[in-house]
N, C-alpha and C positions, 0 to 999 in steps of 0.2 A: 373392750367390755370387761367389767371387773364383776363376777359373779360371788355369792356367799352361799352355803348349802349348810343346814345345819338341823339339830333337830329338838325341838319344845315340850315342855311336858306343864301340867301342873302341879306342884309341891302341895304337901303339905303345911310347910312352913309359909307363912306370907311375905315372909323376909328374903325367902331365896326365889320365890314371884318376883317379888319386887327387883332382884339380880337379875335376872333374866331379861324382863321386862326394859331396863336401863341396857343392857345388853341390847337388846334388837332394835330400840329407838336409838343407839350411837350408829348402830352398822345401816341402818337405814339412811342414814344420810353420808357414807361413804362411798359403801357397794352401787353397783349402776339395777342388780339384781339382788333379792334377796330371797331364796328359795327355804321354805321351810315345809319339816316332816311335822304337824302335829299330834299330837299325843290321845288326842279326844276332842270331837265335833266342840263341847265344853272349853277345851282350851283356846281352839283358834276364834272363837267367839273374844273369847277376855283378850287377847290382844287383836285391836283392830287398827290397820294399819294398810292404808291401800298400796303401799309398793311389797308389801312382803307375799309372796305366791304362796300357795298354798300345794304340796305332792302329797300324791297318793301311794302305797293307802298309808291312811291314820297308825299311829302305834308309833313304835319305837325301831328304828331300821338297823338294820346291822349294818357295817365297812361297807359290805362286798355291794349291798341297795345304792348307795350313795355314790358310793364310785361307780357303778351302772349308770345313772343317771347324768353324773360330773359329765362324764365321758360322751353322751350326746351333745355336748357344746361343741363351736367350733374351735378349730387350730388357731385362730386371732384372737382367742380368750382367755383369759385368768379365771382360773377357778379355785374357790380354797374354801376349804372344809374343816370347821371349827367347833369345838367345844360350846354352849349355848351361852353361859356365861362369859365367852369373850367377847371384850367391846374391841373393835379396829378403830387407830384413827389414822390423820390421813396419808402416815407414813404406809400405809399396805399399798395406796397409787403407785410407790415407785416399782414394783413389780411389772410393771406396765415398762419401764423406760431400762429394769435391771435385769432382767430374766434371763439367762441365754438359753437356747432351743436344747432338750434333754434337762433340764433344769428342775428340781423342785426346792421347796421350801418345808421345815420342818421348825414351825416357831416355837421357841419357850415365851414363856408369858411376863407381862410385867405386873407387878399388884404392890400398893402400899408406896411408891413413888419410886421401884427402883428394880429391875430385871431379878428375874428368878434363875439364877446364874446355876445353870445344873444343864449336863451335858444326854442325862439320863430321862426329862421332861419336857414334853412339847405340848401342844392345846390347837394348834392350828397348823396345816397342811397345803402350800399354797404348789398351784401348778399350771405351766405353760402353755397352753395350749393342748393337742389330742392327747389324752393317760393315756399310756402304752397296756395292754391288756394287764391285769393280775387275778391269778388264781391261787391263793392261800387259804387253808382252812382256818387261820386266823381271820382271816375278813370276817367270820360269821360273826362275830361279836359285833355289840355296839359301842358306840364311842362312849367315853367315860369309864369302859373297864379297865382295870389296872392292867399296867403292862402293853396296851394299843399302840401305847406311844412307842416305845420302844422294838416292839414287832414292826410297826408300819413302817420304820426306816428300813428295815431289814428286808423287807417284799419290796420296798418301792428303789431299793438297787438293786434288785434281784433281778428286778422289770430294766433294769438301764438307766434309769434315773441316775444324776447325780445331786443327792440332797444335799445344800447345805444349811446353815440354821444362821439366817445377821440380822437377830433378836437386836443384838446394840442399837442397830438401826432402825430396823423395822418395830412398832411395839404394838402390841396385844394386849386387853387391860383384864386382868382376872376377876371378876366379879364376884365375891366371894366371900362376905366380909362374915357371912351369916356364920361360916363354917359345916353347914349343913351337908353331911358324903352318903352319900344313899348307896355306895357301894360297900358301904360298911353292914353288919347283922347289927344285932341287940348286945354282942358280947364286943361288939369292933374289933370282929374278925373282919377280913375279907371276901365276898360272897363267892366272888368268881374272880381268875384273872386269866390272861391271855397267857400261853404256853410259848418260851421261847423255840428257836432262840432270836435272840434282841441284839440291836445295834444302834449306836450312841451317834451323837452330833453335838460338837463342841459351837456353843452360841460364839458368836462374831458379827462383825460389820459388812457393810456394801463392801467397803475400800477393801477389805482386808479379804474378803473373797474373791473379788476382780484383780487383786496384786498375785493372788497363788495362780487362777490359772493365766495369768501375765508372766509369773515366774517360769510356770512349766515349760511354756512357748518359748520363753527365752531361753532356758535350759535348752532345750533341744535344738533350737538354729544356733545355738555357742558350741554344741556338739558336731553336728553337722559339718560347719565354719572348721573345726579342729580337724576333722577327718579330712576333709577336701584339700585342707592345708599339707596333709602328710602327703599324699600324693594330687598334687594338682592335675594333674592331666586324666587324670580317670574319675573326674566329677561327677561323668555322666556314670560310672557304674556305683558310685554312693546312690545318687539321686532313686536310678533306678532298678538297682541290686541283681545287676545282668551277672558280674562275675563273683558274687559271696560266695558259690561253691567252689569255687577254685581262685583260691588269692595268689598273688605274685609271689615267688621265691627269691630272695637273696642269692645273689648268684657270686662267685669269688672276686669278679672285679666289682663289685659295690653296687651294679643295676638289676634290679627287679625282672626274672623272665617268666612268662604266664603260658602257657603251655596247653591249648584246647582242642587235642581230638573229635574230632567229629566223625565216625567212623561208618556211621549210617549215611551221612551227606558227602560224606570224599573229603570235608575243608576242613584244614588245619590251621591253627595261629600261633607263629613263634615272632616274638622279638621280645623288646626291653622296656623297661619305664624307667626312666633317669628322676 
């Protein structure tokens, strides 16, 4: 089950309506679910749409609401949590066949026919099955304030997560064309933004996340494989790290002798490892 959680407002501008609006009529025919916070009884009237759920209450929800709720789904579920102006297409289903367990996603967006290639921007949040608890006083914010993106990678390792971000592949379309940032004042300052500290994810592909933790794994059985090889016969104390406290000595005719007092149990171990 592939859910969407997001949340709606209505604009002043009819142009950024209108973004929206193409927004949640693409993810509607993606998502299996599409869960929405709206803005005012007014808004969810203007967009009528019988697969889109309606949560309570009304307004504008902070991180911390949304992820409360994500997190009532079950452990067989995809859940991801988006900017309102993101459209998904059907590349976000591979999260269903790509995911691994501890897994999340942290998407950068596509807009204008080509990846927003920045290691520092994300717009959508995709996740595996049960979120692991988080408690930041950054969740109080709502989505859209400057800086969320970059705090939310920062809590959601902190939680165990491993994020990574294969925008290459997966795409997210940024609706957006109006320019309208309502997180701007009248002087285009900044109104609010989230307090670090922040932490980055460099966009990338399916393959080329699935080839690193390929590599690691390889990595570490080539190490393994090495170790074993310098002494074969004590494989089982690599595997199981019975003698790390006390390693073999070089002894003057060139054999390894290991030397294990037990002085509580009475048993001692003397010989050799060739």
């Amino acid at each position: 089950m592939l859910k969407l959680f997001v949340n709606v407002w209505l604009d002043a501008d009819v142009r950024r309506n209108a973004e929206l609006s193409r927004a949640l009529e693409a993810n509607s025919k993606v998502f299996n679910e599409v869960y929405v916070w709206w803005d005012t009884r007014e808004c969810q009237e203007k967009y009528v749409n019988p697969l889109l759920r309606a949560l309570l209450p009304m307004g504008r929800p902070t991180v911390r609401t949304m992820l409360e709720h994500m997190r009532l789904c079950g452990p067989n579920e995809i859940t991801v949590l988006a900017n309102a102006d993101i459209a998904f297409d059907s590349t976000i289903r591979l999260a269903k066949s790509h995911m691994q367990p501890g897994e999340a996603w942290a998407l950068s967006r596509w807009e204008r026919g080509k990846l927003y290639d920045c290691r520092g921007s994300q717009d959508a949040w995709v996740f595996n099955g049960l979120i692991p608890p988080m408690d930041d006083p950054r969740l109080d914010f709502p989505l859209g304030t400057p800086g969320i993106d970059n705090a939310l990678v920062d809590i959601m390792r902190k939680a165990g997560l491993t994020v990574t971000n294969p925008s290459r592949t997966v795409r997210n379309w940024h609706e957006h064309a109006s320019g309208v940032r309502n997180y701007l004042d009248a002087t285009g300052q900044v109104k609010a933004r989230v307090p670090p500290p922040y932490q980055f994810v460099e966009p990338t592909t399916l393959a080329a996340d699935k080839e690193s933790r390929s590599g690691i794994i390889s990595l570490l059985s080539k190490t393994r494989k090495w170790l074993v090889g310098r002494h074969p016969r004590r494989e089982t104390d690599l595997t199981r790290g019975s003698n790390l406290q006390n390693p073999a000595k070089i002894t003057p005719n060139g054999t390894a002798s290991r030397s294990e007092p037990s002085p509580r149990s009475g048993v001692s171990f003397s010989g050799s490892v060739e």
